[in-house]
N, C-alpha and C positions, 0 to 999 in steps of 0.2 A: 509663382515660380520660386522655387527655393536658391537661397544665395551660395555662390559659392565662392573660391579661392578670388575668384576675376572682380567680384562686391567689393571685396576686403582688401582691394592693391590700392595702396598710398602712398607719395611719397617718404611721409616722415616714418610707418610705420617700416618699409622698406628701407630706409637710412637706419632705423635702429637696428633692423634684423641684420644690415651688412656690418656695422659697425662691431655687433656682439657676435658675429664668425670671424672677422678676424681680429678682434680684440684677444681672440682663443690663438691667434698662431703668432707668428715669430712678431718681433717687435720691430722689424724694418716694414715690414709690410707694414704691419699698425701704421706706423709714420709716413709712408708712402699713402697708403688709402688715407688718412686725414689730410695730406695735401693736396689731394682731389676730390676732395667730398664736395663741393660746390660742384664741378663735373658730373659726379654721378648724382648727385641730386638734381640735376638738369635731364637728363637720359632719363632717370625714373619717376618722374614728374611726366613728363613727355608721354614716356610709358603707359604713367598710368590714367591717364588722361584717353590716351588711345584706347587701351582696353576698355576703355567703361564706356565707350564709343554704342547708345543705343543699337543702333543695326547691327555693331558685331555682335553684340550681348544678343541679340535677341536668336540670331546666327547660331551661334555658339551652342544657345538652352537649344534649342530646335534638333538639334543635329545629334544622333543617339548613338552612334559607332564610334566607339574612341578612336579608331585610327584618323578618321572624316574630323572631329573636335581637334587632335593634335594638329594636322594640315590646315584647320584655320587658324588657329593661334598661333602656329609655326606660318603663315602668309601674313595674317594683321602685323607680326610684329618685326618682320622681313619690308612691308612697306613702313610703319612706324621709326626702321632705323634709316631709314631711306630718307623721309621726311625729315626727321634729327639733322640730319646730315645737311640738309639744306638750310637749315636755321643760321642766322647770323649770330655771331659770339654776344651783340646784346642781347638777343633774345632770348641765347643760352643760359647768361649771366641772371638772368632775370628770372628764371626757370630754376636756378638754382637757390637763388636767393629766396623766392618762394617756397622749394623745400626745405630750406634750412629751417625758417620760421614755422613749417607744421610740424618738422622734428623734434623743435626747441621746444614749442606749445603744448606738444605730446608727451615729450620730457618731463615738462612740468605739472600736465596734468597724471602723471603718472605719481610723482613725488607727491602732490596732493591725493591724490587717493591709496597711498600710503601711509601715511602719514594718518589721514581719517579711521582705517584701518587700525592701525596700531592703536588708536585711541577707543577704537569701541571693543576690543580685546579687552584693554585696560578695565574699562568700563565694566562688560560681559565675566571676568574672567582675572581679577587682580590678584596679582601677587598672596600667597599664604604670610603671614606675617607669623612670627613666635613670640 
């Protein structure tokens, strides 16, 4: 079965993609969404946990008419907020805390393999000297 967008949903990976949309607009928002980041790291953790839900996934690949694929994805995640909703603020809390730390891990394994990067350019490809 070939992977698609629904493989790839993360939290941390989804924390970064919100952070760098609106890192792009105004700077109240910026500050507003950073004092809710633990919130939405809760909701998309939850999320994405739900989506990668074996029988939806299997649901989902099976189903060949996009409009039949949008109505489940638009259903799982119509119960998904449903269930959200009934979670207790620890559980929230915790949900969040969870994706802050794959955000952060991601983070850094990102700056690590940058970092790797730049060094085998260096390597590959150093500076002309005169």
């Amino acid at each position: 079965m070939a992977k698609g967008k629904l493989h790839n949903l993360s939290p941390g990976k989804a924390t970064f993609n919100w952070l760098y949309a609106i890192g792009s607009q105004q700077p109240k928002w910026f500050l507003g969404s950073l004092s809710n980041r633990s919130k939405f790291g809760a909701w998309i953790a939850f999320l994405a946990r739900g989506l990668s839900d074996p029988d939806f996934l299997l649901k989902f690949q099976s189903a060949t008419d996009v409009w039949e694929r949008s109505k489940l994805v638009g259903t799982r995640i119509s119960t998904i907020r449903k269930q959200f909703a009934e979670l207790s603020e620890a559980a929230k809390i915790e949900l969040g805390q969870s994706a802050e730390a794959e955000f952060k891990a991601g983070v850094s394994l990102l700056g690590k393999d940058k970092a790797l990067l730049m060094s085998l350019i260096q390597i590959s490809d150093p500076p002309m000297q005169e």
